[in-house]
N, C-alpha and C positions, 0 to 999 in steps of 0.2 A: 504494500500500500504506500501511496506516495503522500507528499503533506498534503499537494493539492485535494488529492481522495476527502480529504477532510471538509474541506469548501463546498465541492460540488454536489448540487443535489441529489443528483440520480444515485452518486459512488454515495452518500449518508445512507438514503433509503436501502441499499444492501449491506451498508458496513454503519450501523447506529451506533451517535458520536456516544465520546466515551464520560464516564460521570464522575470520573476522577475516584471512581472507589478503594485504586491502587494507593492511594493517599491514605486515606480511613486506616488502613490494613499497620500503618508505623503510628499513625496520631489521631485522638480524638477528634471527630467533625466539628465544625465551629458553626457549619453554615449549610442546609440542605434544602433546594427546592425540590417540591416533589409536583411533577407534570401541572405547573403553576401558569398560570394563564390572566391576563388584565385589558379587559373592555373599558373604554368609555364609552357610554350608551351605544351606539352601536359600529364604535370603530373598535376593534380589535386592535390592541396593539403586540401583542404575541399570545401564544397557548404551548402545551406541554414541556415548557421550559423545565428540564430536571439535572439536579448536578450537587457533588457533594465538594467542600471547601475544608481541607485538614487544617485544623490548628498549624499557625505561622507558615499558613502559603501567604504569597502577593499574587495578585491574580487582577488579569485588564480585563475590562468588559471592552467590546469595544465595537463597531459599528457604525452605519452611515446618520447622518442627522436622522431622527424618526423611528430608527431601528426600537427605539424603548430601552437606552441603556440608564437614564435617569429616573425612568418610571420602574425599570425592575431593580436600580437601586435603592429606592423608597419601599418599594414591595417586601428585600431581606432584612431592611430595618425599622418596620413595621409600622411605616411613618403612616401607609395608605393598604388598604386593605387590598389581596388578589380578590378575580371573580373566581377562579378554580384553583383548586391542589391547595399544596400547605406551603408554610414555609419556616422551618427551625432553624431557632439563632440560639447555640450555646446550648442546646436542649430543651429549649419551651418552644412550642408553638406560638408563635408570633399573635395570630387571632386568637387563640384561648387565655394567653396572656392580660389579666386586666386589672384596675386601682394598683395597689402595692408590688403584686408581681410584676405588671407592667413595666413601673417605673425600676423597680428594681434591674430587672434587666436593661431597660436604655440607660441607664447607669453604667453599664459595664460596655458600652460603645461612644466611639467617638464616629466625629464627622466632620471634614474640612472640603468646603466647597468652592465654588472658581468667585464666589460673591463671600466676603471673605465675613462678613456678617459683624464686625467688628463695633462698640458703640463709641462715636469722635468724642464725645466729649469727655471720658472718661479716660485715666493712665493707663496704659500698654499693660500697668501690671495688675490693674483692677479687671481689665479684660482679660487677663488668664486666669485670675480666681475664679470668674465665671463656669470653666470648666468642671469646676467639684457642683454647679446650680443642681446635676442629672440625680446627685447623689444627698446632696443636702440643700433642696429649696431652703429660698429668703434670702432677708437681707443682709446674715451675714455671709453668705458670699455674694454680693451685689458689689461690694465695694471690698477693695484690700483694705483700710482701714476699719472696719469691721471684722473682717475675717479674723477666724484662728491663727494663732501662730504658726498650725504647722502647713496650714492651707497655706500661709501667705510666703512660708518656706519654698513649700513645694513648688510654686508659682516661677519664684525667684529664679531655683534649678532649674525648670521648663524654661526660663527664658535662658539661660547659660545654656542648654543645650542648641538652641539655636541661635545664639551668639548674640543676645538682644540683652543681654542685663544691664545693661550701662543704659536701656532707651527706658528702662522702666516706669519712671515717672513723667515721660512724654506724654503727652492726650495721642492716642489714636488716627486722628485725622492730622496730625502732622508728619506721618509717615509716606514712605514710597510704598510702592505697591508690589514690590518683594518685601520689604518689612514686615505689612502689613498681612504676607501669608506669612509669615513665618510667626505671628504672633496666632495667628490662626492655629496654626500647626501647634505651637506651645499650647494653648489653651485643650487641642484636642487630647494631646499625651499627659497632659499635670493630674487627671485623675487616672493614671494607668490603666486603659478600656484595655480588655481582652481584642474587641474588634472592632476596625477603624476602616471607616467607608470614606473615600475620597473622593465627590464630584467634578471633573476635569480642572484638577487642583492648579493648572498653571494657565487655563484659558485665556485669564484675563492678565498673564504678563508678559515681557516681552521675552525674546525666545531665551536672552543670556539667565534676567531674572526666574525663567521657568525652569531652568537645568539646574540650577544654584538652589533651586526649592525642592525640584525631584531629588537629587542627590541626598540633600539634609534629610528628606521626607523618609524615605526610604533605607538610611543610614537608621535614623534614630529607634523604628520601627522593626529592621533587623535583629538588634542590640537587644530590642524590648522579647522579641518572638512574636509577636502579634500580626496577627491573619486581617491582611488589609484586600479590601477589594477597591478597584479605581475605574473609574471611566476614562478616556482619553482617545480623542482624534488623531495622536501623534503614533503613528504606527512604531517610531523606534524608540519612544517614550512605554512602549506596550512591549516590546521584547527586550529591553534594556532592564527595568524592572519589574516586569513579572516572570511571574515562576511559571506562570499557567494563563493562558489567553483564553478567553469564551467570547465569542462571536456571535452578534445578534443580526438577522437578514430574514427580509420578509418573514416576519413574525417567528421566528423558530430559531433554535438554538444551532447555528450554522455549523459552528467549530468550537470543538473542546480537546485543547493539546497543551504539551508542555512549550515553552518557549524556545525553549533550544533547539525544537524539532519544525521550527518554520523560518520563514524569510519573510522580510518585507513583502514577495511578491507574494508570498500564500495572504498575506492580510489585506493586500490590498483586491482580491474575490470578492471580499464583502462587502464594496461600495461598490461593484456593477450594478 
């Protein structure tokens, strides 16, 4: 079988792509859709989407504008409900998950997206207290000067790892727009989630600031062991850091392989 096999529809229909169970078999699943499917009333935007995610893979979603790789991002973290199949984060079913369990478990995820979500008028470093909010609503993490000591520790580190602790008591909106993901990013790791969804984390910067944020991104998140899944348009952004590529094309789960076992030209199948 060749990579391409993987792409094309006809070679899937006789050779059905694979769910990564070989993964399962060395680590705990972190993340499993089971033949998951999401209408808006009556557009479809994929069905039988199935695949299982081991504990500390990185893994690209990736596909053409429309494919639904943001929609089935929101789907494994239980932001929006599927129409069909299930979907387990960590071992709870996402829909049966609800009040306490709920929150409990989006607690133990993070999320850094290409809108970096960030509030201007507050310090860089009251914006990464924000990240313990999943874990412990209110107002004391609303502000670093309310936080606990060890929250506002923690914070501190999270900016040291991405090289920001000297910007701490900066507001926000006085940032460049690499700063400004990398406080992102900090905010996402300061409560150490098990799994961290990134939507097209470097969209919105320019190509040097996007490699400088992929690099950190994916450095700190090695380090950590934590099973990130990412969206990305950048096909060499998609095999440079992921372990595992999944492919979204006319509604179905295209391609599911390891990275090392395709080329740019196999990824670029899924935007015909």
């Amino acid at each position: 079988m060749t990579d391409l096999d993987l792409i094309d529809p006809a070679a899937r229909q006789a050779r059905p792509v694979a769910t990564g169970a070989h993964s399962a078999l060395v680590s705990p699943v972190d993340i499993e859709a089971r033949e998951v499917a999401k209408t808006f009333g009556d557009t479809a935007i994929f069905d039988g989407v199935s695949f299982r995610l081991a504990r500390g893979e990185a893994v690209a979603l990736v596909g053409a504008n429309g494919a639904g790789k943001s929609t089935l991002l929101r789907c494994l973290m239980g932001l929006i409900p599927v129409s069909a199949g299930s979907v387990h984060l960590l071992g709870e079913e996402t829909s049966a998950a609800q009040g306490t369990a709920l929150r409990s478990l989006r607690a133990q995820v993070g999320l850094v997206s290409q809108k970096h979500n960030l509030v201007p008028r507050l310090s860089v470093l009251s914006n990464v207290v924000h990240g313990f909010l999943g874990k412990s609503p209110g107002l004391r993490h609303w502000s670093h000067m309310l936080a606990p000591d060890a929250s506002r520790s923690a914070a501190m580190h999270a900016l040291e790892k991405v090289g920001l602790a000297d910007f701490a008591t900066r507001r926000a909106d006085r940032l460049s727009g690499g700063q400004s993901q990398r406080v992102a990013i900090a905010r996402a790791i300061v409560s150490r989630p098990k799994v961290l969804f990134a939507d097209e984390p470097c969209a919105s910067l320019d190509p040097s600031a996007g490699e400088d944020v992929m690099e950190l991104f994916f450095r700190l998140v090695k380090d950590e062991g934590v099973t990130v899944v990412f969206t990305s348009h950048n096909i060499e952004h998609a095999l440079r850091f992921g372990d595992r590529i999944l492919g979204l094309s006319n509604g179905k789960l295209q391609l599911d392989a390891t990275a090392a076992s395709l080329s740019p030209s196999d990824l670029r199948g899924l935007y015909d």
